[in-house]
C-alpha positions in Angstrom: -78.7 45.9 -32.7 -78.0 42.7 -31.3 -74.2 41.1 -31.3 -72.6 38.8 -29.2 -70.7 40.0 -25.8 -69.4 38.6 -22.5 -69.4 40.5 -19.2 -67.0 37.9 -17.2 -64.2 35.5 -18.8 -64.9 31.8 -18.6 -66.1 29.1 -21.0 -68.0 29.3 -24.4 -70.7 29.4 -22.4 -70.3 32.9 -21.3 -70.5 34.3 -24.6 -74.5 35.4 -25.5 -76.3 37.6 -27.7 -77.4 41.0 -26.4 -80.4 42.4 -28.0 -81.3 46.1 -28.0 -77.6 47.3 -27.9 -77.2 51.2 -29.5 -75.4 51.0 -32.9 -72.0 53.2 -32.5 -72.6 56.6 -34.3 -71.2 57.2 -37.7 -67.7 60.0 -37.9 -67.4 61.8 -41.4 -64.3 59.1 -42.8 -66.0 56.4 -41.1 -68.6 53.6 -43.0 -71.9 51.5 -41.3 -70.9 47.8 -42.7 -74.1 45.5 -42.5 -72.4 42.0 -41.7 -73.7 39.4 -43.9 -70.9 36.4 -42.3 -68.3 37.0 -39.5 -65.1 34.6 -38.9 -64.3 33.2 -35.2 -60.6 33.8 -34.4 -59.1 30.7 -33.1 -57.3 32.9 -31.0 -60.3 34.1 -29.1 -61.0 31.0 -26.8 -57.9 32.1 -24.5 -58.9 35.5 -24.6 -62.3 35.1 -23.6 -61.1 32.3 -21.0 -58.9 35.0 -19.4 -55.9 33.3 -20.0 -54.2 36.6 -21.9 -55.9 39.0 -19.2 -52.5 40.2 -18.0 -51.3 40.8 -22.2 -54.2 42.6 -23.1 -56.2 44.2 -20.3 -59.5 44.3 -22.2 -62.2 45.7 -21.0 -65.9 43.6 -20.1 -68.3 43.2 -21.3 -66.5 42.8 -24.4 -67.4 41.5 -27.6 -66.0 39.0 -30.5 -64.6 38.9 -34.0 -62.2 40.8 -35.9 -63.2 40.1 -39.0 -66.5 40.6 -41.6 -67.9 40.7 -44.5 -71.1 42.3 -45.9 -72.7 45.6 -47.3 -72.2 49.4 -46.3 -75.2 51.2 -45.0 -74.4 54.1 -44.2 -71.2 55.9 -45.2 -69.7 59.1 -43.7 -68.8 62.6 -45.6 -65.4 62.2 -45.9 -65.4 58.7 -46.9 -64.2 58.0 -50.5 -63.3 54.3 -50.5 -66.8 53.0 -50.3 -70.2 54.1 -51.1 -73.9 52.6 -49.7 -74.9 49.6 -51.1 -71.3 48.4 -51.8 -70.3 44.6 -50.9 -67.1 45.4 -48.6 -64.8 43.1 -46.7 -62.8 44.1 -43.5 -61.2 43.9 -40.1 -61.9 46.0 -36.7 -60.0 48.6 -35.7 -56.1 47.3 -34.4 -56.8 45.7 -31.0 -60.3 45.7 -30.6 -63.2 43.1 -31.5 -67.1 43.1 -32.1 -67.3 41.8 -35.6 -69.9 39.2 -35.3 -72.7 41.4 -34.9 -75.5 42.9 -37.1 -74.0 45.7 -38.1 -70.1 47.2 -37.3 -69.1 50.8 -37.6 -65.1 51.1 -38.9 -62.8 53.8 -40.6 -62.8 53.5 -44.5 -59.0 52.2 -44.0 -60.3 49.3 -42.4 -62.0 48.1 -45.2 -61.9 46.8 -49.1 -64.0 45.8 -51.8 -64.7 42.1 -51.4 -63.6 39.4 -53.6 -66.4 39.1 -56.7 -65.5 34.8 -57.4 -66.7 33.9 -53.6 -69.6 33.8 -51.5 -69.7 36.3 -48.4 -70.3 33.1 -46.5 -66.7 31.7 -47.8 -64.8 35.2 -47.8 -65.5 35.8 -44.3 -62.6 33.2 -43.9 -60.0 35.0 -45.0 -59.8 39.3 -44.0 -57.6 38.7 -40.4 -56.1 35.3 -41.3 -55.3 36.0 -45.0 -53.8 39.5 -44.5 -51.6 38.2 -41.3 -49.9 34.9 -43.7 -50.2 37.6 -46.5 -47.8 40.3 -44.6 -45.5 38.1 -42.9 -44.7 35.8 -46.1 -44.2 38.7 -48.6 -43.6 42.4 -46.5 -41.4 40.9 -43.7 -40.5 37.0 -44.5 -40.2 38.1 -48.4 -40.2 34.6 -49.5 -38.5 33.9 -52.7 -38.6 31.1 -55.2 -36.9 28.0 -53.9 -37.2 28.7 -50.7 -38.1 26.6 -48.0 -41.1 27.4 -46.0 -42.0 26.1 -42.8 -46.0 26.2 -41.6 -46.8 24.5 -37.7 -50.3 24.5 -37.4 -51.4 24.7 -41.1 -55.0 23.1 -40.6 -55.7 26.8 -39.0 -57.1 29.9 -40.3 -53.8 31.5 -40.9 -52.5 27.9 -41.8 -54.2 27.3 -44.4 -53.6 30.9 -46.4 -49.5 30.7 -45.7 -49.4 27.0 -47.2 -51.3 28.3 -50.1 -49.2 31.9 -50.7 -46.4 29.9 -49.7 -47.1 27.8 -53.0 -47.9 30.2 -55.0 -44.9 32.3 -54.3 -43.1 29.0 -55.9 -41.5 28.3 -52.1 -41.3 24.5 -51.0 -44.0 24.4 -48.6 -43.7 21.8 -45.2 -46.8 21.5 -43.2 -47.3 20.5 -39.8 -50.5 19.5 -38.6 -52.7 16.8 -37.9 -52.9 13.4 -39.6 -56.0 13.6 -40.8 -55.4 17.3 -42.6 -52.1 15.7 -44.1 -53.2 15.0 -47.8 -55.8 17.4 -47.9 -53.2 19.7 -46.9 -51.3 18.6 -49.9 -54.4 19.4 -52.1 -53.6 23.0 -50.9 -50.4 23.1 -51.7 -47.8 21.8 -49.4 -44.8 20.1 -51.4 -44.6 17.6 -48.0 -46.7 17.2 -44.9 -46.1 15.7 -41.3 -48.1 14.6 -38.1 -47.1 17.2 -35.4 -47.6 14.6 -33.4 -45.3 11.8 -34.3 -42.8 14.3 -35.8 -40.0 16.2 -34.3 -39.0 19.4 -36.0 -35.8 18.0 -35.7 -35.6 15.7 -38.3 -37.4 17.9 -40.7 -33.9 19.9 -41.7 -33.5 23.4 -42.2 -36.2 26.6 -43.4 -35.7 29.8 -44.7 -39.2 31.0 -42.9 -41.0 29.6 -40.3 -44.7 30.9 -39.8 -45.8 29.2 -36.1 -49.5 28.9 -35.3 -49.0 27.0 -32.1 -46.8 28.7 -29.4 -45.1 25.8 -27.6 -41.2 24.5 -27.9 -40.2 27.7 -29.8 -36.3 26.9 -29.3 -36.1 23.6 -31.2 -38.0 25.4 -34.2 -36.1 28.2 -34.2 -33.2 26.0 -34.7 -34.2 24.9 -37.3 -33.5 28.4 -39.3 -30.7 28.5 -41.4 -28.3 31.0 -41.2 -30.2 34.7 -41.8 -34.0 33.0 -41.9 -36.9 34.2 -40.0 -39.3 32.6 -37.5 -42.9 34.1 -37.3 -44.3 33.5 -33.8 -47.7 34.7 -34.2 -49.1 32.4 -31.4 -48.2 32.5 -27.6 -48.2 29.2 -25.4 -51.7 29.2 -24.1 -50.6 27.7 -20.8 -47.9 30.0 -20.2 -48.6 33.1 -22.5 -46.7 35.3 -20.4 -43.2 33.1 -20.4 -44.2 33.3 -24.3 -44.2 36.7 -24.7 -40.8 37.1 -22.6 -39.2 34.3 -24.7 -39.6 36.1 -27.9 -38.7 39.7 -26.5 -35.3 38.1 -25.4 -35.2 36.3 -28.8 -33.9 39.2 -30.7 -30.7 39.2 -28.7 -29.7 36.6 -30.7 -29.0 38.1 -34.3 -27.9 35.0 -36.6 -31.6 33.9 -37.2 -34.3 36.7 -37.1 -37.8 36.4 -34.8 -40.8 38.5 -36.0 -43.5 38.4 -34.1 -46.3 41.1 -35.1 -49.8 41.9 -34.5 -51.6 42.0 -37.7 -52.7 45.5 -38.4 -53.4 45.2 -42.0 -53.7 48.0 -44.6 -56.6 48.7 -47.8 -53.8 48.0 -49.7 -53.2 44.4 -48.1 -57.3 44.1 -48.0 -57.2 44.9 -51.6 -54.1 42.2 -53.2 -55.7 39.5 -50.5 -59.2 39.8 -52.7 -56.9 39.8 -55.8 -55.3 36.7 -55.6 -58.7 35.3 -54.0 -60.3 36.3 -57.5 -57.2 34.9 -59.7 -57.6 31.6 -57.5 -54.0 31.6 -55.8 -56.0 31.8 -52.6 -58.9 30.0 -51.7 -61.3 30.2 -47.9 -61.6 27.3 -46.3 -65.1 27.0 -44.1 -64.8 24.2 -41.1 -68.5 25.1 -40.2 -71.7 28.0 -40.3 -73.2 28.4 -37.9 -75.8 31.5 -36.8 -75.0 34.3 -34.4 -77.1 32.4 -31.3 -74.6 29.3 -31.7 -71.7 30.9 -30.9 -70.7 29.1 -27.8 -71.4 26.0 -29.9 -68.6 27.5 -32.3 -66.3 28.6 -28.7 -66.2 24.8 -28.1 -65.6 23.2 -31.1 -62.6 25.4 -31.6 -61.5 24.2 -28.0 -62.0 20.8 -29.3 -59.1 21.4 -31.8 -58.7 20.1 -35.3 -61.0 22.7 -37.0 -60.0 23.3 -40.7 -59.7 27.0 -41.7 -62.4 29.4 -39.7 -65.9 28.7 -38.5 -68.3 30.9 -39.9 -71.5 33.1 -38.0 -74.1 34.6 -39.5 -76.2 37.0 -38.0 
């Protein structure tokens, strides 16, 4: 099997593809996915950099991906959700990563029938990113009509799904991103969009929910709460991840406005409504770039570069 691993932290240009590794063996509820596309987290360039070595003590080599799409091979005994030869979509287990590979070997939970309307290509977008906006927005945010919803970095992977659910779940969607996302962004949903960098949260008023993608100057947005709303920080200052991480564990001290941070762990059933509203159109991927399995490190910098809209794509 070859799949792509790093055995020291570093630049993109550590990451390689290692031929002749052994496939993991198949338990009896477990299923043999054959990945036909694979999504690059954009928050895997710290991560393989080192610069979350103290948060999540990974072990090297270590692979890349969370996220896949493509066909089961083999499927064991127990397993009733899937069968061989069926087009399946899914994450890796909670914590781990090795998704952009040939092949991947998950429990049944961790996977779901793909969306029919989309290419694997295009869905491969969507299983980690969609299911994280998917759980915060309507299992903990539960975002209501009317509301006012808040997205800072919604050009991203998870961006881009939150500004779309947001709009769909008839909120008034405020993006923050890029200029050169701003109407496009519009296209996708937002009721108004700003340059993050000419615009202070500040002057933007007040949200119910605030989904942040970036992890820097988390006081001043979560000011900007009202009374009983919710901030989702679901990225940590890359610079200073730990201070992050201490910032929001203190943060629930303060009871008038509610954090929620969470590491997405999503279920079959959240698997399962993401390729619903995919198929009814409410959601749609968005694809920055494919690229094949040997350019990954090519994909590594171009996320460094920034401004990448949606997920990049691999094929093995």
């Amino acid at each position: 099997m070859r799949a792509v691993r790093y055995g020291r932290y570093g630049g993109p240009d550590v990451l390689s593809v290692v031929d002749g590794l052994t496939p993991p063996p198949v338990g009896a509820a477990d299923v043999r996915v054959r990945v036909s596309a694979a999504a690059v987290g954009g928050g895997e360039a710290p991560i393989r950099a080192g610069r979350l070595r103290r948060v999540l003590r990974q072990r090297l080599p270590a692979g890349t991906g969370v996220d896949f799409v493509g066909t089961v091979a083999q499927a064991g005994p127990a397993v009733t959700r899937a069968s061989a030869g069926d087009l399946v979509w899914g994450v890796m287990p909670h914590g781990t990563f090795g998704s952009i590979a040939e092949s991947v070997v998950v429990p049944q939970e961790r996977i779901a029938a793909a969306p029919a309307s989309v290419p694997a290509q295009e869905a491969a977008a969507l299983p980690a990113s969609g299911t994280t906006a998917l759980h915060a927005l309507t299992r903990r945010g539960r975002l209501r009509p009317g509301q006012r919803l808040l997205v800072r970095g919604a050009a991203g992977g998870v961006g881009v799904v939150a500004v779309q659910l947001g709009a769909a779940l008839g909120a008034h969607v405020t993006a923050l991103a890029g200029a050169d996302h701003l109407s496009w962004l519009g296209g996708l949903g937002a009721s108004e969009a700003f340059d993050h960098r000419s615009t202070r949260v500040q002057d933007l008023g007040r949200f119910d929910v605030i989904l942040d993608l970036v992890g820097t100057e988390m006081a001043p947005l979560r000011s900007r709460l009202v009374r009983g709303g919710t901030l989702f920080p679901l990225a940590l200052d890359p610079g200073r991840p730990i201070r992050s991480a201490l910032w929001t564990a203190a943060g629930g001290l303060d009871r008038r406005t509610r954090l929620s941070p969470f590491s997405n762990d999503p279920s079959p059933q959240e698997l399962e409504e993401l390729a619903a509203l995919v198929d009814e159109g409410a959601v749609k991927p968005v694809v920055a770039a494919v690229l094949s399995m040997d350019d990954i490190a090519q994909a590594h910098r171009m996320l460094e570069r920034g401004g990448v809209r949606g997920k990049i794509i691999v094929t093995p």
